[in-house]
C-alpha distance (Angstrom), angle and dihedral (degrees) to the residues before:
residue distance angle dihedral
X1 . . .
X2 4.08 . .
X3 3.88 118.6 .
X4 3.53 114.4 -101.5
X5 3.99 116.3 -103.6
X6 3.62 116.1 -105.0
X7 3.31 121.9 -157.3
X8 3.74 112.1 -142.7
X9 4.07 116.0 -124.6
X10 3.55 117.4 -95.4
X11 3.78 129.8 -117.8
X12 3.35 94.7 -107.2
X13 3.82 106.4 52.3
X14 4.03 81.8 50.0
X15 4.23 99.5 51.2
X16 4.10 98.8 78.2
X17 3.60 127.3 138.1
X18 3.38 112.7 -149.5
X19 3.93 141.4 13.4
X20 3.56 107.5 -64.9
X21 3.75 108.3 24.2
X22 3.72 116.5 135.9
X23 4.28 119.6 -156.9
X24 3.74 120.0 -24.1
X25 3.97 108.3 -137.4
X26 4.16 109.6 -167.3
X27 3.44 114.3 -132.4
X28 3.77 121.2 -126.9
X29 3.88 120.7 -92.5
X30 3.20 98.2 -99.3
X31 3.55 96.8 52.4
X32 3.89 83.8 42.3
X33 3.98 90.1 66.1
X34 4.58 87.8 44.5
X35 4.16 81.5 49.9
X36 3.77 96.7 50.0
X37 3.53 91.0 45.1
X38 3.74 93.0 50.0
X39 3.64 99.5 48.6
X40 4.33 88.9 45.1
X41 3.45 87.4 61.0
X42 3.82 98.1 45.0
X43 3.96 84.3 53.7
X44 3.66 93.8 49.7
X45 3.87 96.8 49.4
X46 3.61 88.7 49.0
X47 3.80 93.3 46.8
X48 4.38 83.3 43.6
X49 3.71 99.9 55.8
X50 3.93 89.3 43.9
X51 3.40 84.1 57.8
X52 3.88 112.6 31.9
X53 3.81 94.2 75.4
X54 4.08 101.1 62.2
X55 4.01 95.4 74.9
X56 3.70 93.4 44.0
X57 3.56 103.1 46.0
X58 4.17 96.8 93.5
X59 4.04 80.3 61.2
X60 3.67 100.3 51.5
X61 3.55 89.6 41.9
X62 3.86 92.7 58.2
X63 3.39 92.7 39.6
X64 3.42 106.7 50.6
X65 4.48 93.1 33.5
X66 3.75 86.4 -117.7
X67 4.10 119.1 166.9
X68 3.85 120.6 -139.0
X69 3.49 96.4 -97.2
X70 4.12 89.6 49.8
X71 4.16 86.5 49.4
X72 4.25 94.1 45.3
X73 4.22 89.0 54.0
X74 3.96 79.3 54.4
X75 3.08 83.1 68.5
X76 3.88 112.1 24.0
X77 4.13 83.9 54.8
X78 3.78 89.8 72.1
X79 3.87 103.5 44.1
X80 4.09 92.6 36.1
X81 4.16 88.8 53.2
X82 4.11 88.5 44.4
X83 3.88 87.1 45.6
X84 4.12 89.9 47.0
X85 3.60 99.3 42.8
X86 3.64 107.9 33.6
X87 3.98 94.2 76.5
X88 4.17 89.6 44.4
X89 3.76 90.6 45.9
X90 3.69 96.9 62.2
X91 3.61 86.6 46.6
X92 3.88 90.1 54.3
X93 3.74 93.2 48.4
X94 3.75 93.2 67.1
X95 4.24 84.9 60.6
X96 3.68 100.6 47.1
X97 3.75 114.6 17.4
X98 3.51 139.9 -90.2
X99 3.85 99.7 -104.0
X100 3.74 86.1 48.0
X101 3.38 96.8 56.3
X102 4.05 89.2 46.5
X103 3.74 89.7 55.6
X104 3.70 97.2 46.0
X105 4.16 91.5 48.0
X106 4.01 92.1 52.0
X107 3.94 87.5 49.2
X108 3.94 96.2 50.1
X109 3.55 84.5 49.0
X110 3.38 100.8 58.2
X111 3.82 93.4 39.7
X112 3.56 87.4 49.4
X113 4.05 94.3 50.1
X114 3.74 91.6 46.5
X115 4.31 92.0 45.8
X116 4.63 82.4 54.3
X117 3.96 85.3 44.8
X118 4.28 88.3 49.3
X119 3.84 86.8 39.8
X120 3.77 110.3 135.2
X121 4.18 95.4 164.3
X122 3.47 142.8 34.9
X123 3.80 100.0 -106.5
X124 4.23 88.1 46.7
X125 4.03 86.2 56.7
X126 3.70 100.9 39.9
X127 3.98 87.8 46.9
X128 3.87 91.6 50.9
X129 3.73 92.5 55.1
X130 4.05 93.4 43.6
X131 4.14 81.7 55.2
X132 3.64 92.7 36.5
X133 4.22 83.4 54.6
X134 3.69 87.8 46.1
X135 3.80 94.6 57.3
X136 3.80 86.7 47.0
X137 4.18 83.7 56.8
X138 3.46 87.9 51.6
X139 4.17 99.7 47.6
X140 3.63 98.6 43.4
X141 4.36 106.4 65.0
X142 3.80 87.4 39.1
X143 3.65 92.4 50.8
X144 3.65 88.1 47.8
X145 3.91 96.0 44.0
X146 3.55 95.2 48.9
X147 3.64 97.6 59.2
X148 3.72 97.0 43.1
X149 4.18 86.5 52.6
X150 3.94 97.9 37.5
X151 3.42 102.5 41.0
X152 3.82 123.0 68.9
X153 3.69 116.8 -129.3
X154 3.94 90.1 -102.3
X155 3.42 88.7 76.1
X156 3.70 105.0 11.3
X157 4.25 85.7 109.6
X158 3.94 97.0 46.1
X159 3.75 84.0 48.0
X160 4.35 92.7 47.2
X161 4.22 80.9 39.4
X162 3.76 90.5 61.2
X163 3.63 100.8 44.8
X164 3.66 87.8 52.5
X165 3.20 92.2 56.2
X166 3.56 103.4 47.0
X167 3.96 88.4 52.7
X168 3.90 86.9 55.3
X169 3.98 91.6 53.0
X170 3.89 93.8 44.3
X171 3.70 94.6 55.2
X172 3.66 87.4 57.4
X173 3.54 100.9 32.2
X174 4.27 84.6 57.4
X175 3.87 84.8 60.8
X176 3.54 101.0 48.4
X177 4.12 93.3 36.8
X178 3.90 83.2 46.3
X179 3.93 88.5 62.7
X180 3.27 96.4 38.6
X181 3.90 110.4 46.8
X182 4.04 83.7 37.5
X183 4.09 93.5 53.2
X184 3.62 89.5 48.8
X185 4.19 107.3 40.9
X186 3.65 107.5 5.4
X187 4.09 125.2 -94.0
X188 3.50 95.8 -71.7
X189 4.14 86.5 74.2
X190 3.35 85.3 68.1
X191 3.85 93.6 67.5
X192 3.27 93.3 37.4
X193 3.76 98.7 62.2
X194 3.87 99.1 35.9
X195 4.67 78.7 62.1
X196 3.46 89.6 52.3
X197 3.74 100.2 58.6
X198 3.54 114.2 42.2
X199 3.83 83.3 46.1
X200 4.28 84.7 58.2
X201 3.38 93.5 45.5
X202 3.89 102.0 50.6
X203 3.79 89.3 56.5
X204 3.76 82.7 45.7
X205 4.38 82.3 52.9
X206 3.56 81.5 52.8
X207 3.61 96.1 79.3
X208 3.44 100.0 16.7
X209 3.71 110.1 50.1
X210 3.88 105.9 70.0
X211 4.31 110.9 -137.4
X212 3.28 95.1 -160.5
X213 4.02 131.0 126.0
X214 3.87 86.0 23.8
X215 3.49 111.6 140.2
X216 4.29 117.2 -175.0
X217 3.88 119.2 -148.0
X218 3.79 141.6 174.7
X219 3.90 118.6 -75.1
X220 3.84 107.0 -126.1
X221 3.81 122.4 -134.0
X222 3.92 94.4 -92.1
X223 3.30 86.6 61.2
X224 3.79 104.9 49.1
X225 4.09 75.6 50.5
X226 3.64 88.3 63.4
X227 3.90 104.0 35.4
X228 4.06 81.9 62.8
X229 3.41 116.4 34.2
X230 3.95 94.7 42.9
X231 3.33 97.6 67.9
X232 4.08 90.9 40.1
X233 3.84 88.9 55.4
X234 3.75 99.5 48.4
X235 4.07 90.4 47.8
X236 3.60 91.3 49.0
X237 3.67 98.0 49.5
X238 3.76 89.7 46.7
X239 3.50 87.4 48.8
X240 3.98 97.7 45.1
């Protein structure tokens, strides 16, 4: 009786990224260039509204009576909720999807920016820039996933190359754009304009992010573990 042929596994059910991902099917080339382009520009608006707020925050503290302290968890809001939620977010990809988890970060960031630009309090702004930060935790693994599963390993370091880039640029575009949208309608422009793009450019990820091969699963109980105590330990060592 012969053995039975096997067919040996393809490269493409093997390349996944996380737990849970099911076969990775490469886009074209010309939907390659519309990727890279996509995920550049989710990496610069992340690197932007990190940014944006340093120049501005002598206006929003005299506008809104804030105190140092008040003005410094402006800022510590954002980089404690990245910190907290990157680790988590990874872990969340593997349950529902990498594209998924793209679209969802661009749309708390824009909710986020638009809840600072509505602020009217302290605890309003601060809590817009902790969800803005969040959205950022959300945007950055899939961004990263997404061109280590799409992009063949040609190109896989042009690709990494480019995002690198584009998160050098947005830092200092956010300063300049800071000045420069603050000078000429008042800080809360600022907010306003950093909602209005990641909003455009998930509907532009719509189209242009491909959701195939993505495969959800269950999240096991280490990771439960680390979706809630991250976030716990980074507040309380802030707050320590």
């Amino acid at each position: 009786m012969g053995r039975p042929n096997r067919t040996p596994p393809s490269s493409t059910e093997s390349n996944r990224c996380a737990p849970g991902r099911g076969p990775t099917l490469r886009p074209r080339t010309n939907s390659l260039r519309t990727l890279l382009a996509l995920l550049t520009a989710a990496q610069f608006l992340v690197m932007l509204s990190a940014a944006n707020i340093n120049i501005v925050l002598p206006e929003i503290g005299e506008a809104m009576n804030l105190s140092p302290v008040q003005l410094s968890w402006v800022v510590s809001a954002y980089v404690l909720a990245v910190a907290a939620l990157l680790l988590p977010a990874g872990v969340v990809m593997g349950t529902i999807g990498r594209r998924r988890l793209l679209l969802t970060g661009l749309a708390v960031m824009g909710g986020a920016s638009l809840l600072a630009g509505l602020a009217d309090g302290t605890g309003t702004l601060i809590t817009a820039r902790a969800l803005q930060g969040a959205g950022a935790a959300l945007v950055e693994p899939a961004v990263l996933c997404l061109l280590l599963t799409l992009f063949p390993e040609s190109l896989r370091s042009r690709a990494l190359g480019s995002v690198g880039a584009a998160a050098a640029l947005g830092g200092g575009a956010g300063v300049l754009a800071g000045g420069l949208v603050t000078e000429a309608v008042g800080w809360r422009g600022i907010f306003f304009v950093t909602a209005l793009l990641p909003l455009l450019l998930a509907l532009a990820c719509l189209r242009g992010v491909p959701a195939s091969g993505e495969r959800g699963g269950s999240l096991s109980r280490h990771d439960l573990k680390a979706v809630v105590l991250m976030p716990g330990g980074c507040f309380f060592s802030r707050s320590g």
